[in-house]
C-alpha positions as CSV (number, residue, x, y, z in Angstrom):
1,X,-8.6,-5.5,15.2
2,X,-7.4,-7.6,12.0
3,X,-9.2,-10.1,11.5
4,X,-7.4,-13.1,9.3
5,X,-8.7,-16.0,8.0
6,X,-7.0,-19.0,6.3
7,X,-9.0,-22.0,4.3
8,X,-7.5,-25.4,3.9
9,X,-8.1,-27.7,1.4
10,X,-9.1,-31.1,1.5
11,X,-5.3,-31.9,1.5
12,X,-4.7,-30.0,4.5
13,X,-3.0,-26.9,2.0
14,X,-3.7,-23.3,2.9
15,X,-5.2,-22.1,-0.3
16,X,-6.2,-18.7,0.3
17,X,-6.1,-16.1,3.4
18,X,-8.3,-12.9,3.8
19,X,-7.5,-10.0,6.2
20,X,-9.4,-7.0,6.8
21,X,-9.6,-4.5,9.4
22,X,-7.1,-2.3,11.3
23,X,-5.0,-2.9,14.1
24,X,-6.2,-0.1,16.5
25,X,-2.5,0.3,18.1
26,X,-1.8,3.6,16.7
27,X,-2.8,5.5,14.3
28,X,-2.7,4.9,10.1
29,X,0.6,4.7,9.0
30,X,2.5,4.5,12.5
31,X,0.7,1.1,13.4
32,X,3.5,-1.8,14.0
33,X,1.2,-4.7,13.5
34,X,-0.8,-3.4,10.5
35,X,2.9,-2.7,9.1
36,X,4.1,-6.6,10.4
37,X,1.0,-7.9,8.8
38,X,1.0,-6.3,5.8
39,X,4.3,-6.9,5.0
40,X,4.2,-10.2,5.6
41,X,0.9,-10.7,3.8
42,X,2.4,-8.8,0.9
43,X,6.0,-10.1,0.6
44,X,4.2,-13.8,0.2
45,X,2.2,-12.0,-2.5
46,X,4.9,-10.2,-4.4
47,X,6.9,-13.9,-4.0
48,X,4.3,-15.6,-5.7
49,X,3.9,-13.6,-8.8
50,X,7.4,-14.2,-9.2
51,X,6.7,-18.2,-9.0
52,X,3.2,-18.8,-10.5
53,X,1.1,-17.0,-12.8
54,X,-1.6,-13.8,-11.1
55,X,-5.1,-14.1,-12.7
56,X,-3.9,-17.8,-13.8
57,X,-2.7,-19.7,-11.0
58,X,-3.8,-17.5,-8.2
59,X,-5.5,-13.9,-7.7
60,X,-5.1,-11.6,-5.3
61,X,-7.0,-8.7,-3.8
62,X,-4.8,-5.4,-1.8
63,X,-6.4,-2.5,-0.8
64,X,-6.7,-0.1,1.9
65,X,-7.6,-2.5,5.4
66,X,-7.9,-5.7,3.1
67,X,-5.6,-8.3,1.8
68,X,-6.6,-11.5,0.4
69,X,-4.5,-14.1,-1.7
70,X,-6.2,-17.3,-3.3
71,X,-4.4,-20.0,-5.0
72,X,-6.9,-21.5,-7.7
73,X,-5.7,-24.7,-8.4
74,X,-2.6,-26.6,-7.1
75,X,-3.2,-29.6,-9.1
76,X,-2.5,-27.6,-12.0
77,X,1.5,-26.6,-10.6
78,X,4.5,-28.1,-11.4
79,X,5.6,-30.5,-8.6
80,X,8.5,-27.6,-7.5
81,X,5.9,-24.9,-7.7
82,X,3.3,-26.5,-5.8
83,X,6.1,-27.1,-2.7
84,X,7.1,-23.5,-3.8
85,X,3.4,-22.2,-3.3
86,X,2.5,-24.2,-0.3
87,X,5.6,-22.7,1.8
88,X,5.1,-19.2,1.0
89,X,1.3,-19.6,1.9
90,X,2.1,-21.6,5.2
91,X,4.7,-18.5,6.4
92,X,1.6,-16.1,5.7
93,X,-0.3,-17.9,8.8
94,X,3.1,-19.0,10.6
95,X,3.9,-15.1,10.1
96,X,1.3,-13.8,11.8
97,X,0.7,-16.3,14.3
98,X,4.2,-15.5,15.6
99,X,2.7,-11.6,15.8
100,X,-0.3,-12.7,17.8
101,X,1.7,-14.6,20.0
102,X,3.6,-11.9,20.8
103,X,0.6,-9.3,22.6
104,X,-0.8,-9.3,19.4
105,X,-4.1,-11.2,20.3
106,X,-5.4,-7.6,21.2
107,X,-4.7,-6.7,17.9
108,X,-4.8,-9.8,15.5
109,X,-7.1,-12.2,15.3
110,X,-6.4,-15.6,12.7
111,X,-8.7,-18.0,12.5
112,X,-8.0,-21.3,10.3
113,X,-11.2,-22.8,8.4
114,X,-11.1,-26.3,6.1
115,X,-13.8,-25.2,3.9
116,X,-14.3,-28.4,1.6
């Protein structure tokens, strides 16, 4: 099962999400909800590198059955990059809720924490 977590911050903003594990549908590679939640774990990466500065204004961990994505500061963003950051990081969990709505609660587990 993936396992995904997303922490809020005291202003209610997801600031980082964590995934880790496999799906267990089929085998490596041919699994449709590793593939869904991947890409959309990874398109909201590859978007924000493109927005805000990695190792700066957020880091970023993808490997091989883990995926985590933590934005270090949005006080320090431009007004448009905050709203910018904040909707990208919101999809991520409205993403893959949609996928565990969908049968996927055999597969994919998210869990949202305000850690504060």
């Amino acid at each position: 099962m993936i396992r995904a977590k997303f922490v809020l911050d005291q202003k209610k903003r997801i600031e980082s999400f964590y995934l880790t594990g496999h799906a267990e549908y089929a085998e490596s590679g041919k699994d449709i909800y590793c593939s869904a939640a991947s890409a959309i774990t990874q398109t909201v990466i590859g978007t924000l590198t493109e927005i805000i500065e990695a190792g700066q204004d957020f880091v970023y961990l993808n490997e091989v059955g883990e995926i985590e994505c933590q934005i270090l500061d949005y006080d320090n963003l431009s007004q448009d990059k905050k709203i910018a950051t904040q909707t990208l990081m919101l999809s991520a969990y409205i993403g893959l809720k949609q996928i565990e709505m969908i049968d996927g609660q055999k597969f994919l587990s998210i869990e949202k924490v305000e850690e504060y």
